[in-house]
C-alpha positions in Angstrom: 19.1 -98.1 -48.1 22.5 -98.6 -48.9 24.6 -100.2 -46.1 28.4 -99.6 -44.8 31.1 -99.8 -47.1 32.8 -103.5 -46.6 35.0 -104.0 -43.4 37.2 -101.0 -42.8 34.7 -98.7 -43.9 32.2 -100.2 -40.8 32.1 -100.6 -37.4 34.8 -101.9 -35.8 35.2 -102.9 -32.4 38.8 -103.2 -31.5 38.7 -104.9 -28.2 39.6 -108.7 -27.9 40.7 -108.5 -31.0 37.4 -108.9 -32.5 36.3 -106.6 -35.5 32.6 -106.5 -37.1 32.3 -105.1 -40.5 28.9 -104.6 -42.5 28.4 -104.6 -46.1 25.4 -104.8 -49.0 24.9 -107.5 -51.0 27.8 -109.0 -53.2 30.2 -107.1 -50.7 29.6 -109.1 -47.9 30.4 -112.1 -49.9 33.2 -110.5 -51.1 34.6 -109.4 -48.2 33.9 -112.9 -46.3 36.3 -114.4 -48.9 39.1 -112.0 -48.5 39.3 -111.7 -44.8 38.5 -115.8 -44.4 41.7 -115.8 -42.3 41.4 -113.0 -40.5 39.6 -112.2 -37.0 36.8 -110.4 -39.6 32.9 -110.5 -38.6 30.9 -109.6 -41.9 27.5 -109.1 -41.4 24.9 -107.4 -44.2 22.8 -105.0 -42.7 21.6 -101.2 -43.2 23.8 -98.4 -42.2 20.8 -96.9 -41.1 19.5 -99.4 -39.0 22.4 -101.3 -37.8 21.6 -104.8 -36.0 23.8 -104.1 -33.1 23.2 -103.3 -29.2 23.7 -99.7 -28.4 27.0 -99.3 -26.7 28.9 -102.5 -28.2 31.9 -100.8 -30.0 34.2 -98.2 -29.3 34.8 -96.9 -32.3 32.9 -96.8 -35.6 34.6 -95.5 -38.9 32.4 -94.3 -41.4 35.1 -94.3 -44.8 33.4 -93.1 -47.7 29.8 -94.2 -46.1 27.9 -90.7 -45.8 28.1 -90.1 -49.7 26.0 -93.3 -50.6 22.7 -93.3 -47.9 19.9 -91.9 -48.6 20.4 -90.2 -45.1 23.3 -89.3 -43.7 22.0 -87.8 -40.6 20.0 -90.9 -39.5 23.3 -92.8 -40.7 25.5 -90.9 -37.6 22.5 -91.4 -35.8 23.1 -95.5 -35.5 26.9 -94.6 -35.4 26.4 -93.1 -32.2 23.7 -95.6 -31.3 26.5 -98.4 -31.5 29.1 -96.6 -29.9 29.9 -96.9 -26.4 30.0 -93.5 -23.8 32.8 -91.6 -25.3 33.5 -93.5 -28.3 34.9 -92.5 -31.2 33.7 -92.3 -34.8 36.6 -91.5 -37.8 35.5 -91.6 -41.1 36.0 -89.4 -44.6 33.6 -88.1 -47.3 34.5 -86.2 -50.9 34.2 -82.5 -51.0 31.9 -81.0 -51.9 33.8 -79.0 -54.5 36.3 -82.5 -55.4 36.0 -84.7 -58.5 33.1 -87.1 -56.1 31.3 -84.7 -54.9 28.4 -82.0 -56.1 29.4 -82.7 -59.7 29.4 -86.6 -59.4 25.7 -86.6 -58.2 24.3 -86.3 -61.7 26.5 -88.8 -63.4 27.7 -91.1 -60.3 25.9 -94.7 -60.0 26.1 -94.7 -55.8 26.4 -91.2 -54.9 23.5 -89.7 -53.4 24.8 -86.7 -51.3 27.4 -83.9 -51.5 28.7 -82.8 -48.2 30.0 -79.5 -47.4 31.7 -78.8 -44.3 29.2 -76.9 -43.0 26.8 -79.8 -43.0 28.9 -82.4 -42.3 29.7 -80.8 -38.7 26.5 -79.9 -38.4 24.7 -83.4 -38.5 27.9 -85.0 -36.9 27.7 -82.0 -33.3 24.2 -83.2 -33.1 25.7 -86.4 -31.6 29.4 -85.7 -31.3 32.2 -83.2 -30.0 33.8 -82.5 -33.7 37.5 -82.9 -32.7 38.4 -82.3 -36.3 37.5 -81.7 -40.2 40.7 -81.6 -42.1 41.3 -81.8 -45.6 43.7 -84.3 -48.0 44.1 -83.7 -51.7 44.2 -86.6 -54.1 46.6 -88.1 -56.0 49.2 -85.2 -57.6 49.1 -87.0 -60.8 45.6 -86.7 -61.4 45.9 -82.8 -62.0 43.0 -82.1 -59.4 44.1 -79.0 -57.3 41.5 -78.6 -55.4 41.1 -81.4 -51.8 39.5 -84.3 -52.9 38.5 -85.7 -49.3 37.6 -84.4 -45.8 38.3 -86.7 -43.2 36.6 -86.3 -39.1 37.3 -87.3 -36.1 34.9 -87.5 -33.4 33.8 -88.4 -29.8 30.4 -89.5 -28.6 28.7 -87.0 -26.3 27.7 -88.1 -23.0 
């Protein structure tokens, strides 16, 4: 299964000063090289099986993550699993109407899911309070009119 998207796009755990990203293959190479200097983890694992306790971060971004597992679902799943008691978990996916979404399943190399709203806060309540779902267009210059990107904000039940 695909794993989280280089370092801001995993989990992060903001305490100390210590953050943990996870990657696939050439990215965690990648993204050892360019944050060599920085207080960066990288670890290569599986998104849906993530080789962390349960509880060790408070907060887990998910950036354009959802749209390349095979399952979403179990992928918030280990998001919560990770996350301390009342952690949060940010992230952002295409539309499912935008240039990367339904459309870019056919012809997209890495895409394997389309995410309305609808299901996105449906698979995300089964685990969190959905504090929000809001919606950000792309670049003006790109002539797309319709929002590009929904981006959530979360907090762990329990």
């Amino acid at each position: 299964a695909m794993a989280l998207q280089l370092v801001i796009r995993g989990v992060v755990d903001a305490i100390g000063g210590a953050h943990h990203g996870v990657g696939a293959g050439d990215q965690v190479g990648q993204a050892r090289q360019r944050f060599f200097l920085a207080a960066v983890v990288v670890h290569q694992a599986d998104a849906e099986a993530l080789p962390f306790r349960r509880g060790s971060f408070p907060v887990v971004i998910l950036s354009e993550v959802l749209e390349h597992v095979p399952d979403p679902a179990q992928c918030i799943a280990e998001a919560a699993r990770v996350l301390m008691p009342h952690g949060w978990l940010l992230g952002d996916v295409p539309t499912f109407f935008g240039k990367w979404g339904y459309r870019s399943l056919r012809g997209h190399k890495w895409h394997k899911n389309a995410l309305t709203e609808t299901r996105l806060r449906s698979m995300l309540g089964r685990q969190f309070n959905v504090e929000t779902v809001s919606y950000r267009r792309g670049d003006w210059r790109s002539g797309y009119v319709l929002p590009q990107w929904m981006s959530f904000k979360c907090r762990k039940i329990q």
